[in-house]
C-alpha positions in Angstrom: 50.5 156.0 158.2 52.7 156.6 154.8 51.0 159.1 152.6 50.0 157.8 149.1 50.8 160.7 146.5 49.0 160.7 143.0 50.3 159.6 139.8 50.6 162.1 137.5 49.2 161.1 133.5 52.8 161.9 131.7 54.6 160.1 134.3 52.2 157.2 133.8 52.5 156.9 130.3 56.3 156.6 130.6 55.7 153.9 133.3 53.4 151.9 130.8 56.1 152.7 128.4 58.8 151.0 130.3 57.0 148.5 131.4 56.2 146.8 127.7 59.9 147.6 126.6 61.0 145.4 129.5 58.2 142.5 129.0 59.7 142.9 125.1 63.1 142.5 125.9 62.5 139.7 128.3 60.5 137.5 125.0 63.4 138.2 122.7 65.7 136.5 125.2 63.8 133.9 126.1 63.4 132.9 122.5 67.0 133.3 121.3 67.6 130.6 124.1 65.5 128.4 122.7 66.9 128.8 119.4 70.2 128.0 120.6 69.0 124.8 122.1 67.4 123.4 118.7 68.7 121.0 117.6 70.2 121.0 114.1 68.0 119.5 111.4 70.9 120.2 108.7 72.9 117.2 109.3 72.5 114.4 106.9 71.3 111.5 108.0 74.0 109.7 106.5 76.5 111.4 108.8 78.3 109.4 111.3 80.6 110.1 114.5 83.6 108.6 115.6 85.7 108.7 118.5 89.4 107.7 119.3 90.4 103.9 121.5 91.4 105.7 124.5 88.8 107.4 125.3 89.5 109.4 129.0 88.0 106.7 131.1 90.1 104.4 129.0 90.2 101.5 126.7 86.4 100.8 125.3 85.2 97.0 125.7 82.5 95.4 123.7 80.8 92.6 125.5 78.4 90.7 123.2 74.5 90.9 123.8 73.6 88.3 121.4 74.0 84.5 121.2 75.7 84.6 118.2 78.1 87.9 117.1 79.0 88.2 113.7 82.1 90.8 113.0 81.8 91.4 109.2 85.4 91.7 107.9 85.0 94.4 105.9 83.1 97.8 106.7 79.4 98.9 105.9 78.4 101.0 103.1 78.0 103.6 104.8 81.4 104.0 106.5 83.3 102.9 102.9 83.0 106.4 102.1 85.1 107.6 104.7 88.0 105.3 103.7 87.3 103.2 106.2 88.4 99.4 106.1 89.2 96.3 108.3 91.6 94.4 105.7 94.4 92.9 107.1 97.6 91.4 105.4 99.3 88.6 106.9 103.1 89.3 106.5 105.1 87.0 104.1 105.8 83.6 105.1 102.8 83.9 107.9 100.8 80.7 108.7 97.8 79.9 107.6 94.7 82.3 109.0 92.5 81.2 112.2 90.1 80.3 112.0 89.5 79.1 108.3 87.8 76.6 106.4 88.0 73.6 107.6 89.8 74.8 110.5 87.6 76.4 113.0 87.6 76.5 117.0 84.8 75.7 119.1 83.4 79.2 119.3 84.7 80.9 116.3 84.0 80.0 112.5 85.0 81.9 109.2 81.9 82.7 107.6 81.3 84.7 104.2 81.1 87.8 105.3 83.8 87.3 108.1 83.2 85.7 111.3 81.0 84.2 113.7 81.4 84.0 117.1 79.5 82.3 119.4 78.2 83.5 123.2 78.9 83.2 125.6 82.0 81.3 124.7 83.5 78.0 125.0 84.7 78.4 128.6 80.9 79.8 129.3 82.3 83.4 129.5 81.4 86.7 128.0 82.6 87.0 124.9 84.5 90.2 124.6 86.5 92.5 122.0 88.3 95.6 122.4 86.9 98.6 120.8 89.3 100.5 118.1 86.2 103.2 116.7 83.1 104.2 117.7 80.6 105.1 114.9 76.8 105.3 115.4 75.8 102.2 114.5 79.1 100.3 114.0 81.9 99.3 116.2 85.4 98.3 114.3 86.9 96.0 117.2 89.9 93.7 117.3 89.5 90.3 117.6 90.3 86.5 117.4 92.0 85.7 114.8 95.3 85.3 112.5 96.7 86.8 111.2 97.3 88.4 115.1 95.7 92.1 115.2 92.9 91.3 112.4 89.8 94.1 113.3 86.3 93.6 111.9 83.2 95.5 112.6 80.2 94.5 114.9 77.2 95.8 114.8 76.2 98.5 117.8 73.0 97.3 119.1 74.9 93.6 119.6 76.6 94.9 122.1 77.4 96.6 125.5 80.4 99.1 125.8 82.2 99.6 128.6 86.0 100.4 128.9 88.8 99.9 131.7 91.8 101.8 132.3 94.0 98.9 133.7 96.4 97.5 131.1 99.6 95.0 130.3 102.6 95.8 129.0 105.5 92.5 128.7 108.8 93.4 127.6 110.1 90.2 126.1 114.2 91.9 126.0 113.4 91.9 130.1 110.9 89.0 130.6 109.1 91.6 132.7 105.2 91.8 132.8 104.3 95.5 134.4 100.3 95.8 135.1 99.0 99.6 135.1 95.8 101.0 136.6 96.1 104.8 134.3 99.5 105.3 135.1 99.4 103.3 138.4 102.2 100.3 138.9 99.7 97.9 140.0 101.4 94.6 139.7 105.1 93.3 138.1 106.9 90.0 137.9 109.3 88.1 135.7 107.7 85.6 133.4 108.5 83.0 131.2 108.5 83.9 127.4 108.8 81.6 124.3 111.9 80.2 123.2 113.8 80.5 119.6 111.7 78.2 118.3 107.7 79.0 119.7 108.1 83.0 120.3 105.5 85.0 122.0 104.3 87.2 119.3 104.9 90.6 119.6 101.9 93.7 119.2 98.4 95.0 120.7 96.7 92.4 122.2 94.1 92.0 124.7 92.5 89.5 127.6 89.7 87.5 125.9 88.7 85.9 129.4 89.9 84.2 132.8 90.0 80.0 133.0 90.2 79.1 136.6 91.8 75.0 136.5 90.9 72.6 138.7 94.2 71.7 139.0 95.8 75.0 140.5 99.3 73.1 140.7 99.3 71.7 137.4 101.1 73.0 134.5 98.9 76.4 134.0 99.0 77.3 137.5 95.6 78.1 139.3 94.3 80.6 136.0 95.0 81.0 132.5 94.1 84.7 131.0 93.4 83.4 127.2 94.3 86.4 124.6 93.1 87.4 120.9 96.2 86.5 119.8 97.7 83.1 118.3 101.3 81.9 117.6 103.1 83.0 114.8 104.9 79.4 114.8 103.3 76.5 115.2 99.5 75.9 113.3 98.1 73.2 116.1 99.4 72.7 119.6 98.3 69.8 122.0 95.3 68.9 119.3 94.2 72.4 119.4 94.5 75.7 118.2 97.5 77.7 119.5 96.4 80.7 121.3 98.7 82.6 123.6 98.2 83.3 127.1 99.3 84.3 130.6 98.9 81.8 133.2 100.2 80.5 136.0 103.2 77.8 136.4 104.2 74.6 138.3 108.0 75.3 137.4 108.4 78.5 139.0 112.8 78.0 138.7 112.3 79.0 135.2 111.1 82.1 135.6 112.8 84.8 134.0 113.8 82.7 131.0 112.7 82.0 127.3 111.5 78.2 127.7 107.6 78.3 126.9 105.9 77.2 123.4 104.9 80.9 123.7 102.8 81.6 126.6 103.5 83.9 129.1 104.1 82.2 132.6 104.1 83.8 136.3 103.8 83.0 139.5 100.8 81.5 140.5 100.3 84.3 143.5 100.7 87.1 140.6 98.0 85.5 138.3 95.6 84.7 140.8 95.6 88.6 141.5 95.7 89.7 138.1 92.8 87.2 137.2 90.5 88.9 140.3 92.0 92.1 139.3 91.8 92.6 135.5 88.6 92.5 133.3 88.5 90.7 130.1 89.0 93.5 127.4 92.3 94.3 129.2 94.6 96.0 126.7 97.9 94.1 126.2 100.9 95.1 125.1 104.0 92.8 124.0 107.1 94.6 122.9 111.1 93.4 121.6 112.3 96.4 123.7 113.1 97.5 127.4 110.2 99.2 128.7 111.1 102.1 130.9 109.8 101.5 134.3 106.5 103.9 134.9 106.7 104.7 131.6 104.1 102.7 130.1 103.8 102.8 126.2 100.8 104.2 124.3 98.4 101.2 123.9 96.3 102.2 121.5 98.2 100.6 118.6 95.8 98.0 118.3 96.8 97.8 114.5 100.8 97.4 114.7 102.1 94.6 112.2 
């Protein structure tokens, strides 16, 4: 049996003594971590946050949540502040915008205060924008329209971000398309780019959606991956508006050389697997230059003229 010795009163006092230091010490910690976790009430309410285009995961996508998304052309109060605008100036001798009054598409219309777009979209798909900042109740996204590269800003509740990191980089001096995953070669082909006359325009684009055709041996091949952007030459093409796209061809010998109205055409097996590959949002980049292969160039200027 272990033997229980007596306490003695100064040695218990100094026990007692310890003992509430400790139990002290132990409060005052506990509530300088609290503290620390507050949150801080000194922010304005005014304040907003913004973030850059390539975020890590990669180029932010908004897909609209709402039947009919209306991008406001210029920014909100709120942001003016800041500097912040969405003004873009069609270069001299440009053609006239798209859409504009009394010349609107079947999804898109100029509106007062910018644009209204309907979804889903024409093709009954998504309707989709890339994302150039994020604020916390305002998006400023590029979209459909020329001038090519014109941004506006959507409202953040409207819609549902997501991002990618595949994206498209054409060389029109090489009639090359090269088709990254990060840095990843994923896919590469020689196209067909426009001629003298039609070019395909040159800047930050991006993949509004995929068309599968009936008619996978006609003249767009078995997809056609529709862009934001439009040509820079002709106003109307085949009773419609001329956007550009990547699609597929039924004239494959003239691959490799400038003979489209603009478009980009491939192979039919490459734009199958880029149409079950690539989501629509899918950065795009068309230069002048060689690009260096596994180089691919910095994407996120969405605004280049």
């Amino acid at each position: 049996m272990r033997q229980v010795r007596p306490v003695s009163p100064l040695r218990l006092v100094t026990l007692v003594a310890l003992l509430l230091a400790l139990v002290v010490g132990a409060a005052a910690c506990s509530a300088t971590k609290a503290d620390d976790a507050a949150p801080d009430t000194t922010v304005e309410a005014t304040t907003t946050t913004t973030s850059t285009v390539q975020a890590p995961s990669g180029t932010l996508i908004a897909t609209a949540k709402v039947p009919s998304l209306t991008v406001f052309a210029e920014p909100p109060a709120v942001l003016r502040a800041d500097g912040s605008t969405a003004t873009t100036t069609a270069p001299k001798g440009a053609r006239p915008p798209i859409p504009r009054v009394g010349l609107n598409s079947a999804s898109v219309s100029k509106v007062a205060l910018g644009y209204q777009f309907d979804n889903p979209t024409y093709f009954e798909n998504p309707l989709v924008m890339q994302v150039l900042e994020q604020h916390d109740d305002w998006l400023k996204v590029l979209i459909q329209a020329r001038p090519n590269h014109t941004e506006g800003w959507v409202k953040a509740a409207d819609v549902d971000v997501t991002s990618t990191t595949y994206k498209m980089e054409l060389s029109l001096a090489d009639r090359h398309l090269t088709v990254y995953d990060g840095p990843t070669v994923v896919a590469e082909t020689d196209v067909v780019i426009g001629k003298d006359t039609t070019p395909t325009p040159v800047g930050s684009f991006y993949l509004t959606e995929k068309i599968q055709q009936k008619n996978p041996g006609g003249a767009y091949g078995p997809w056609v991956l529709s862009t934001n952007g439009y040509s820079e030459a002709v106003d109307l093409f085949d009773n419609g508006l001329p956007v550009i796209a990547f699609h597929g061809t039924n004239q494959p010998a003239l691959i490799g050389t400038p003979a489209s109205n603009g478009c980009v055409r491939m192979p039919n097996d490459v734009v199958t697997q880029l149409a079950e590959m690539l989501p629509a949002g899918t950065p795009i980049l068309i230069v002048e230059e060689s690009l260096a292969a596994g180089a691919p160039v910095d994407t996120t200027l969405a605004t280049a003229a």
